[in-house]
N, C-alpha and C positions, 0 to 999 in steps of 0.2 A: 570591468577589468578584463582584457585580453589576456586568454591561455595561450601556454604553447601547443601547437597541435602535434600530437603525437601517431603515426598511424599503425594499426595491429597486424603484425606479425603474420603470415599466411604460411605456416610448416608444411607445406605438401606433400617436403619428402617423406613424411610421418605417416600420413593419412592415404587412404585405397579412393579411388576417382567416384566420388559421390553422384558422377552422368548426370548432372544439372548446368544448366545455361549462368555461363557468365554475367554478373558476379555473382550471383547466388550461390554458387558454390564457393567462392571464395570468404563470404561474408561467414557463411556455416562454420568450415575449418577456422578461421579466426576467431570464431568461440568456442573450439575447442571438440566441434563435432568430428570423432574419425571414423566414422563406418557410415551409411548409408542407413543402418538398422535404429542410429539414434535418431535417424529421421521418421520413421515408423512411430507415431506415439499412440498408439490403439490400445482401449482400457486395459486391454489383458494382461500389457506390457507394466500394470502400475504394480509399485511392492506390495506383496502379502498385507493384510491387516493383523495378520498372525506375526510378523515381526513388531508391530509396536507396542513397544514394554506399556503393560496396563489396560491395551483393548478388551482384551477377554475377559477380564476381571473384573471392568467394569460394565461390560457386555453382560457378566452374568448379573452384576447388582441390580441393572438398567434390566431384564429379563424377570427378577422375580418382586420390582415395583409394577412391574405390566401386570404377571400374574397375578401381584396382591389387590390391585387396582390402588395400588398407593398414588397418594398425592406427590407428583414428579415435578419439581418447580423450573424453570432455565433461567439462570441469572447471567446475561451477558453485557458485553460491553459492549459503550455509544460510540463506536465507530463505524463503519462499512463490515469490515471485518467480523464484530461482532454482531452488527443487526443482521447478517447473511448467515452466521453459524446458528446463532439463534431463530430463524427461519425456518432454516435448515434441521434442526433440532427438533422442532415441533412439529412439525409436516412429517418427517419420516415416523417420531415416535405415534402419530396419531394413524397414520398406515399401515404400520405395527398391531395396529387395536389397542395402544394405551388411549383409555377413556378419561384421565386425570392427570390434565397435562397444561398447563400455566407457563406463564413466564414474567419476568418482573427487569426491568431494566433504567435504573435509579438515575435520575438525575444526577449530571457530577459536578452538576455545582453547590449540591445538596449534600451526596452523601461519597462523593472520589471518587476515586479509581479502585476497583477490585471487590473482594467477597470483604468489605468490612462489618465489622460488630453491630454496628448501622445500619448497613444493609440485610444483616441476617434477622433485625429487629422487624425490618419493616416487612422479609419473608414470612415472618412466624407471623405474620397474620391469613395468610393463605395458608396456614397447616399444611405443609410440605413434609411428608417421608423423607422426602430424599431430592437434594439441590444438583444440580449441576451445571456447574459453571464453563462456559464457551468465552473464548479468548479473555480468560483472565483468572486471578488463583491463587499462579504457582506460590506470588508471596503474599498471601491472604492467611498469615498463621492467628492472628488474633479473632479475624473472624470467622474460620473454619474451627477452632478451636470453641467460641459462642455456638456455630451449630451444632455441635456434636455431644456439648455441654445440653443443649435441649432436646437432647435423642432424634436429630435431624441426621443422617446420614448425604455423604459428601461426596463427591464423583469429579474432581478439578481438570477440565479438559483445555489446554491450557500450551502455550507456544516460546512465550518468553522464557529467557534466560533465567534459572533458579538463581535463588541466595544460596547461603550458606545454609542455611533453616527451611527444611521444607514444611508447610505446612501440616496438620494429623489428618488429612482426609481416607477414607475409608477405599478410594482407589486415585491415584496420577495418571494419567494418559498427559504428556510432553515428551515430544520427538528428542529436547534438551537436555532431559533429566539425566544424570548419574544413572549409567548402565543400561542407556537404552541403545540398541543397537539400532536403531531404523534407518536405514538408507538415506534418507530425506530429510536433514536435519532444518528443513528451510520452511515445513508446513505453517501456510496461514491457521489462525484461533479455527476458522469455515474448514481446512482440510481436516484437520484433528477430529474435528468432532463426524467429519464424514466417515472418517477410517473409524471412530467409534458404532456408528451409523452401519456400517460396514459387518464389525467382529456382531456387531445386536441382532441383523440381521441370521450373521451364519450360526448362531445360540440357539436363537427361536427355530431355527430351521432343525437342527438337532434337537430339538425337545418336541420337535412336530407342531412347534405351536400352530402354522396357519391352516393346517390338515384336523386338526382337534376345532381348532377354532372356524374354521370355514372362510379363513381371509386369503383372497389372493396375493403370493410372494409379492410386495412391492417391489419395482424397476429403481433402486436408487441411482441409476445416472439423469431421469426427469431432476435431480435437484443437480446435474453436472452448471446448471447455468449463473446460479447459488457459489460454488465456489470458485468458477473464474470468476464473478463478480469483485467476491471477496480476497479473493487471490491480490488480484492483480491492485488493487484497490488499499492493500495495506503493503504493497512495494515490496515483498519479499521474492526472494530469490528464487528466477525459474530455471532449476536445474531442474533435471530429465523428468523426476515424478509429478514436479509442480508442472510441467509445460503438457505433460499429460493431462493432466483434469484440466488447466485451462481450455486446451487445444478440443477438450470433448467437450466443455460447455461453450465454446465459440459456434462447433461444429452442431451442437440443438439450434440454435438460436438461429443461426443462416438457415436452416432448415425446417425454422418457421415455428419450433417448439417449445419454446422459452415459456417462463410462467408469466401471468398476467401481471404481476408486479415486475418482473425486469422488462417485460414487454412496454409497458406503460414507462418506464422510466428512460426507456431508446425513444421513443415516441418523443417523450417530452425533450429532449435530446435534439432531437432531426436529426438523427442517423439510420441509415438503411442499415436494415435487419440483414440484407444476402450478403454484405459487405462489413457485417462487421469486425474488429478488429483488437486486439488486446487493449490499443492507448485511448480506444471508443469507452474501456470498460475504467482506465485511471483517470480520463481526464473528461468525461461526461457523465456516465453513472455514477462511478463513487463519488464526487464530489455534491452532488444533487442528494443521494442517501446520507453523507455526513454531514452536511448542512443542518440536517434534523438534531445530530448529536451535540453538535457544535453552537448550536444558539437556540435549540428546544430541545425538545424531547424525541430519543430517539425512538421511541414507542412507534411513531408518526412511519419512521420508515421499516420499522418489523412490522408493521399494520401493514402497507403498501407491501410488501414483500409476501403476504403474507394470503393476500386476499386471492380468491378462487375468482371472483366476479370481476370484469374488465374495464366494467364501466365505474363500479367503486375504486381502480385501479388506477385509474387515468385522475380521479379525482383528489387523490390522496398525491401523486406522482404530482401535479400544479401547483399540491402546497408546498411540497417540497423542491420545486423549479421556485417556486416564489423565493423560498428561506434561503436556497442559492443564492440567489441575486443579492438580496440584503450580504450575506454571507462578502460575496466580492467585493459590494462597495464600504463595506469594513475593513475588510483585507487591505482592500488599498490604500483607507487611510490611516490605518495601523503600520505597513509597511514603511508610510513616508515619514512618518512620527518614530521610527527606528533606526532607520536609514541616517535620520537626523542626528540621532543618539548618537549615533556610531560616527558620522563627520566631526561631534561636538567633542569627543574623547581623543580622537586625530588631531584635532586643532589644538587641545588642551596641551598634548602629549607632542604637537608637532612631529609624529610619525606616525605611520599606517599603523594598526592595528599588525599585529601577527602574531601572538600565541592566546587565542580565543576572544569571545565577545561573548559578555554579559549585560542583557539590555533588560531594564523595569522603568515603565511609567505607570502612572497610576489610571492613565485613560485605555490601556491596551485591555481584551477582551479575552477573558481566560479559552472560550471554546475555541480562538485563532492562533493563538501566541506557539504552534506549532507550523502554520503554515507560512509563519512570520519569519521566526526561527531558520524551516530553509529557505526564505528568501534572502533573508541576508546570509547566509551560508552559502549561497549561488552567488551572490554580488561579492562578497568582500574574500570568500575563500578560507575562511576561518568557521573551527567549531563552534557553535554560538548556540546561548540558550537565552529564552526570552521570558521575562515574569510578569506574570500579573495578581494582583489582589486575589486572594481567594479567604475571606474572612479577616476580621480586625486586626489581627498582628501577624499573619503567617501569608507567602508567595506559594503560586502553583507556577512551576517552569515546567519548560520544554527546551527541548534541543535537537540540532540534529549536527552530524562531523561528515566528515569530507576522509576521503580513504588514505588508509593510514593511522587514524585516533580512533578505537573501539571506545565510543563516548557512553556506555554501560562500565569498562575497565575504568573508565576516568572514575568515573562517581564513584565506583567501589576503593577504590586508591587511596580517593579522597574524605570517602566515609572513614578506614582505616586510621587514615594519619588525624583525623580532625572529629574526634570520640561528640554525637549527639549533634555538628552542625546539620546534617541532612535528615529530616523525619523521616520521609519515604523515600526511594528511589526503584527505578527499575525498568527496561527499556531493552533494546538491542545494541549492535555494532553504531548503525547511520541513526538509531534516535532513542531517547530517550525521556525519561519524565520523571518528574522530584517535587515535593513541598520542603518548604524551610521555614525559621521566626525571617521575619523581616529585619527585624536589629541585626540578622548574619548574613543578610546579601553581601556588605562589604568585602568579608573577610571569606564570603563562598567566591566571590571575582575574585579575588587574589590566590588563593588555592586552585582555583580554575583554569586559570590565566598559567600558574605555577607550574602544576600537571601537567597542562597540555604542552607547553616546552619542553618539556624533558622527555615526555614522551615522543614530541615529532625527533628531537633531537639523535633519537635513536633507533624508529623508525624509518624516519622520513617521512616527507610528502612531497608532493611536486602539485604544480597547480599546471594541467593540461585538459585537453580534450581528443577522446579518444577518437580517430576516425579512421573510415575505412580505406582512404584513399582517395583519388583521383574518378570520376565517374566518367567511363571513354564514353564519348559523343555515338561511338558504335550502338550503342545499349541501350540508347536514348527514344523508347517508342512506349508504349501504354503495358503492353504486356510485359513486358521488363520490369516495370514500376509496378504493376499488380502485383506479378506474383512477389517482390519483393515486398510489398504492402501485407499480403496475405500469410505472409512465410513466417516462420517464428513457432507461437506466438510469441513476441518481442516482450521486456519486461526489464525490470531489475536482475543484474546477473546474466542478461543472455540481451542486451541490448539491442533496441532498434535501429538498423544501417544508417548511420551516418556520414556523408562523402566530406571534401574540400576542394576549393581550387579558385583560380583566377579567372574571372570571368569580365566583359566590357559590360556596361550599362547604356541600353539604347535609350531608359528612359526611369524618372521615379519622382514620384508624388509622397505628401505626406497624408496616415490618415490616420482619423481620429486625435492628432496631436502627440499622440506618442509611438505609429507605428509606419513601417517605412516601406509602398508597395513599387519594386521596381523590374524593368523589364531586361533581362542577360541574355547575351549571347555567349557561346562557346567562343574561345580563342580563336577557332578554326572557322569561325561564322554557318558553325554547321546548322545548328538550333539554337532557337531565341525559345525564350521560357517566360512565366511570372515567377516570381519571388516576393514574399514576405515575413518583415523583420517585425515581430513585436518589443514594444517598451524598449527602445534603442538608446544609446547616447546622443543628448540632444547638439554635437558636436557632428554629427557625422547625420542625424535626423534635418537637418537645417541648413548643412553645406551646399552652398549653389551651384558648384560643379563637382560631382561624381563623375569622373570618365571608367576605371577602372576600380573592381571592388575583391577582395579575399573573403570569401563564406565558406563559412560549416554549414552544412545544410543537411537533411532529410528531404526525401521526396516523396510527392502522394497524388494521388489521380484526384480532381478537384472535378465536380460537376455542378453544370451552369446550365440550367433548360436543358436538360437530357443531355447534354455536349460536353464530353468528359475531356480533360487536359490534363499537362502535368504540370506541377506548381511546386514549388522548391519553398520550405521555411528552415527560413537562417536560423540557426541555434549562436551564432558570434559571426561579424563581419566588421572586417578594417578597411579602409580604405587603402587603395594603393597609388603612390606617391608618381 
């Protein structure tokens, strides 16, 4: 499906001359940078941990489990997100001098999503004082209520969207909660628990712990690498404070400091450490650490995260390059066995799909049916959730929306109007996640489908691509493309530069069958370039003359035997007639 491209706005008159080289400065102002100081992202500059509602509170409970030497359990979630909080978690508290310190991270194909009565069963065997949960909780009231029922004390450090119902935990740390002022409404489960990390630190420092106890203050930005990992890796929003902690764990890592688990996981990667870069951390690490969650256990990758030794590092990082790979060739034929779905309902219905897409087959694989989710939400442009089997009469979905449907407001809407069809639910704006019976998938598509019309109806949405403009052939050298490579960090919310324009094709081959490598010049025959279109339409993959082509594209410095170039990948490309 062709967007229309749309290009962003550059308000100059608003903004004070930020003394950077064209475009770079233009690309900044068009995300809404107005001073030169929002460029400055140095730790000092990040919000208090004294502003967020529940740090110190639970700083003191997390303070006097150390002194009792209570048993501290971290129950986190199988994602990225969560195996880096939970890393994170147990590294700083064991730095601290907590000598009694676990973690447990349940399989969700066992026991779900979150702090349930099942999972607090299976805690109560480690005899835990005191749980606390990293990116996951807020709606965990049945099983925070089982903990607290067995005189286990509760600490929910936690990111999502509350219910109506907050759980009875004995402290809340969420940036989202009801009355929390924090600046940063966008922290990853990994940030939360730092800013916890954080208020524990400045507790024990006021009680003299490390002066009584003879520990040297632990440096918590050695875990800065931890949560751009995690950051970046669970697509949350990098406004100023998130792009701060990215921007300091980009900056350890180039500089050689990274722990031996994310070290080991760049490795396995093939990406250089001096060069690395935010979309290095969403679309090579995370992927490789959620692989673990997503079709084993993610134990695998808080082990790997986890490990002091480099060569147990590297070892643990191959099984999880391995579980990738499987991972993909899932993916892909999950995707096609969707894709399928969704022509098969167009053909049925003789029109496009356009207010949502609800897809179940019984072969799709519950740890993917999110990455599935936004694929066809990138192809067809609709909010779309995807189901799979998760026990004998009940679906686990996922979903993810396209801007404009807060697809969390959907469910809630639609929990409302439709008393008991949805068991669980809970998620953000662009995703979220649900169980339901299986006899009410019918009548959840139709409620879905229902919703989400009414909603764009009044909204709106528009199917576009945002870019940055035109890229003048002036600008066109390596250092231009670096620092624009290097600039950011780029992310959700604060996206990475994306140009357009009309370009001639000197030349293009096909490879691998579904990806299109061709060689452009400028209009002006100033510079010829490489370009690379992945997973293309095989209309335009297969046509025997290309003279002239329209791309969205990003740029990146590509190096070949030490010989670095610039190389353009198309994000959409049409022909021109």
């Amino acid at each position: 499906m062709i967007r229309n491209i749309r290009r962003r706005v550059i308000p100059s008159s608003l903004v004070e001359n930020l003394g950077l080289r064209a475009p770079l400065e233009n690309i900044y102002v068009a995300r809404g940078v107005k001073n030169s100081a929002e460029l400055d992202l140095g730790l000092e500059d990040l919000a208090p941990p004294s502003t967020l509602m529940g740090a110190k509170e639970a700083a003191c409970e997390l303070a006097d489990a150390i002194a009792g030497n209570f048993k501290i359990l971290i129950v986190g979630d199988f994602d990225a997100d969560g195996a880096t909080g939970t890393a994170l978690a147990i590294q700083a508290l064991k730095s601290f001098g907590a000598a009694n310190v676990d973690y447990i991270v349940p399989n969700r194909f066992d026991f779900g999503y979150g702090l349930t009565p099942e999972i607090v069963d299976l805690a109560r065997k480690k005899n835990p004082k005191l749980i606390v949960t990293v990116d996951n909780g807020i709606s965990s009231v049945d099983g925070v209520t089982s903990a607290r029922n067995n005189n286990i004390n509760v600490i929910i450090t936690d990111h999502h969207l509350p219910g109506l119902v907050l759980p009875p935990a004995n402290v809340i740390v969420n940036p989202n909660q009801l009355g929390c002022n924090f600046i940063s409404k966008n922290l990853a489960g990994v940030g939360v628990i730092f800013y916890v990390m954080l208020a524990l630190r400045a507790e024990l420092r006021e009680r003299q712990w490390f002066i009584t106890k003879n520990i040297k203050e632990p440096n918590l930005a050695v875990f800065l690498d931890l949560v751009a990992l995690g950051t970046i890796a669970d697509v949350v929003s990098l406004d100023y404070n998130n792009r701060i902690l990215v921007e300091g764990g980009l900056r350890r890592i180039r500089q050689g400091k990274a722990s031996p688990g994310v070290a080991s996981l760049i490795n396995i990667s093939c990406r250089d450490f001096e060069e690395i870069v935010s979309s290095d951390l969403g679309f090579a690490l995370g992927p490789r650490l959620n692989a673990a969650g997503r079709l084993d256990d993610m134990s695998l990758g808080i082990e790997c995260l986890l490990s002091s030794d480099s060569s147990h590092a590297k070892t643990l990082a191959i099984q999880l390059d391995k579980l990738n790979r499987e991972r993909r060739n899932l993916q892909e034929e999950m995707t096609a066995v969707a894709e399928e779905a969704v022509r098969k309902i167009e053909i049925e219905s003789k029109e496009q799909v356009t207010s949502g897409i609800v897809i179940y087959d019984c072969s799709l694989h519950e740890g993917i049916i999110g990455i599935v989710a936004g694929r066809i939400k990138e192809k067809f442009h609709q909010p779309t959730f995807v189901f799979a089997d998760s026990g004998t009469n009940s679906l686990k979905g996922s979903g993810r929306s396209i801007a404009g449907v807060h697809i969390r407001d959907v469910l809630e809407l639609m929990a409302s109007r439709n008393d008991g069809l949805i068991t669980k639910f809970g998620g953000h704006a662009m995703a979220a996640g649900l169980t339901l019976y299986k006899k009410d998938l019918g009548k959840f598509r139709e409620s879905f489908q229902m919703t989400v019309e009414e909603l764009t109806k009044t909204s709106g949405t528009e199917n576009y691509i945002e870019s940055d403009g035109e890229f003048n052939p002036d600008w066109f050298d390596l250092s231009n493309v670096r620092s624009i490579q290097m600039g950011g960090p780029w992310g959700q919310g604060f996206p990475a530069p994306v140009f357009d324009g009309c370009f001639k094709v000197l030349s293009s081959r096909v490879i691998g069958d579904r990806h299109l490598k061709l060689n452009l010049v400028f209009s002006d025959c100033s510079h010829s370039f490489d370009a690379i279109a992945f997973n293309i339409d095989r209309n335009i993959l297969y046509s025997d003359t290309i003279e002239e082509v329209e791309i969205v594209y990003r740029l990146e410095i590509n190096s070949y035997r030490r010989r670095e170039s610039i190389q353009a990948v198309i994000e959409q490309i049409s022909i021109v007639d």
